[in-house]
Structure formats: structure tokens, C-alpha cells
N, C-alpha and C positions, 0 to 999 in steps of 0.2 A: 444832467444825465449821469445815470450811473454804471458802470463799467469796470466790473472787478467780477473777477471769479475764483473760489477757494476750495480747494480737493484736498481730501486725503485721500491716499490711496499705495501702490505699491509700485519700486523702481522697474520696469520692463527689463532692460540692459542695465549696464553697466553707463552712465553716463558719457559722454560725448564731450571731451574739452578742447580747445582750439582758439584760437590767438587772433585777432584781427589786426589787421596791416602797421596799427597803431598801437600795437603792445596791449590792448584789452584781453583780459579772457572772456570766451563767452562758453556757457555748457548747454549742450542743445540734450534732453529728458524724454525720454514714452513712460506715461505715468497711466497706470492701469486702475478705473474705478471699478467698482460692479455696484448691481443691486439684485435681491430674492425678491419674487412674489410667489404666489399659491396663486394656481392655474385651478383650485378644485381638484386635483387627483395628486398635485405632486408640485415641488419647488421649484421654482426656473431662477435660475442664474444668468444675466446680463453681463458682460465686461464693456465697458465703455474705454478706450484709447485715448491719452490729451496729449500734446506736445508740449511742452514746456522750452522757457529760454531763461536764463540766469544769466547776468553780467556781473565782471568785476569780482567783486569778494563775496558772495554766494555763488559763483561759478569755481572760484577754489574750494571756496569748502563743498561742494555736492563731488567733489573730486576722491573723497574720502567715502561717497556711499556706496554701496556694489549693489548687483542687480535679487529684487527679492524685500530691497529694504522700505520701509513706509515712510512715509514722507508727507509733510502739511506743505502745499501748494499755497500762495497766493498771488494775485497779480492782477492784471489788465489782459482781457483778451484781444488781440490783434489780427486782422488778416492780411496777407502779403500776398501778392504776386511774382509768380519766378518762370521762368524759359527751364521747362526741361531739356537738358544736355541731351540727352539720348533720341528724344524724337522732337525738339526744336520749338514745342507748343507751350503756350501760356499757360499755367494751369495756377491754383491759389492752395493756400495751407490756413491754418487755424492755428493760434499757437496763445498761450499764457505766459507774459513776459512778468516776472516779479521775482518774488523771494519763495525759499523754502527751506524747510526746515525736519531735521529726522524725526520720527516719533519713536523712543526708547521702547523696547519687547516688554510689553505687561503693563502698558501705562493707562491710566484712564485720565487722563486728562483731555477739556476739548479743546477743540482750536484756539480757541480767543487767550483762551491759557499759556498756550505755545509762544514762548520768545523769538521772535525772529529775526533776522539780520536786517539792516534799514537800509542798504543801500539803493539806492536810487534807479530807478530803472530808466535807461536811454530812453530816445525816441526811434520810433520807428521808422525810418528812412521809404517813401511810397515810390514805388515805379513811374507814376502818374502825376502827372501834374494838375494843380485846381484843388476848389475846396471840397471835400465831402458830404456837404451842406448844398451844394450845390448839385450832386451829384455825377458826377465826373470820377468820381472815387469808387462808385459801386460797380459792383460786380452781379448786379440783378437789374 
């Protein structure tokens, strides 16, 4: 099975960095895609939202990006479940755990071209117990 997903696209904010209990960095990303078509009268513009995670040593370097900047995305898509604080309910997120990397103003280079950091990316720790294969993991 195959399980990656790759964006370019541009930084939302400012990145998000923060330390876990074990001295890891992690930087949590809103990485903004779009796409145009022609409706026949006129252009539409799409923004599409992704969440991003970076661990380790692409979590210090997106430390250096600001919001605005463009960015090559790659990674595994994940979904998690979490208890919202505020009203106490289960709810699930989507997220791209990988690497990423800037794209310099005026480049034409594509993805495949882009060098990017090899660090490793954790595992995702599941709320739930059992195999996914079995079904116990979904959330449908």
C-alpha cells in the first residue's frame, strides 16, 4: 500500500515549535494549497488547508521559515484522535508527518529536484487499541 503525500504550497503562520516531554522538537504547519479553473464566464480560485508535523531536525529548521513562505511538503498522511479540552468530545485531525523543505523566490525547479532533509519520521502513537486491518482503528 501506498501512503505519502507531497504539497507545495505556502506557510499559513508562522510555524508552531514545541519540545516534547523527551527533549524532541516537534513543529506543528497550516500549509495553504490552491487551485484555478474556468467556470466559462471567470477564474475560480480553490484554497485547500493541510496540517503538517515535522520532527527532530526539520522541526529546527522550518524554525527559520516565516509565514508567506513556500514550502515542498513531503510525508505520510496520518489521522489521530484527540479529546477537545474545551467541550470534552472526541473529534479526529488529518495531518502530513514528513519532511520539508523551502522553495527559493523565482525558482523553477520541481519537486523531485528539491533536496530534502532525511530525517526519519516517528510513529504515530494511536489512542486505540488493535489492528487497523482489522478494523478497530477506523473512524468510518
Amino acid at each position: 500500500m501506498l501512503n505519502h503525500a507531497e504539497l507545495i504550497g505556502r506557510l499559513g503562520k508562522d510555524p508552531e515549535i514545541k519540545q516534547t516531554s523527551d527533549g524532541k522538537k516537534v513543529a506543528n504547519l497550516s500549509v495553504a494549497t490552491w487551485d484555478s479553473y474556468w467556470n466559462g464566464t471567470e477564474w475560480i480560485t480553490t484554497t485547500e488547508w493541510h496540517r503538517v508535523v515535522l520532527w527532530g531536525d526539520a522541526a529546527e529548521w522550518i524554525d527559520r521559515q516565516k509565514k508567506g513562505d513556500m514550502v515542498y511538503v513531503s510525508g505520510k498522511i496520518k489521522t489521530r484522535k484527540y479529546t477537545d479540552t474545551a467541550s470534552g468530545t472526541e473529534k479526529y485531525t488529518t495531518e502530513i508527518h514528513g519532511i520539508c523543505k523551502a522553495i527559493p523566490k523565482g525558482t523553477t525547479e520541481q519537486p523531485a529536484q528539491i533536496e530534502t532533509s532525511k530525517t526519519p519520521v516517528p510513529p504515530v502513537q494511536s489512542n486505540t487499541p488493535g489492528n487497523p486491518s482489522e478494523g478497530t482503528d477506523l473512524p468510518f
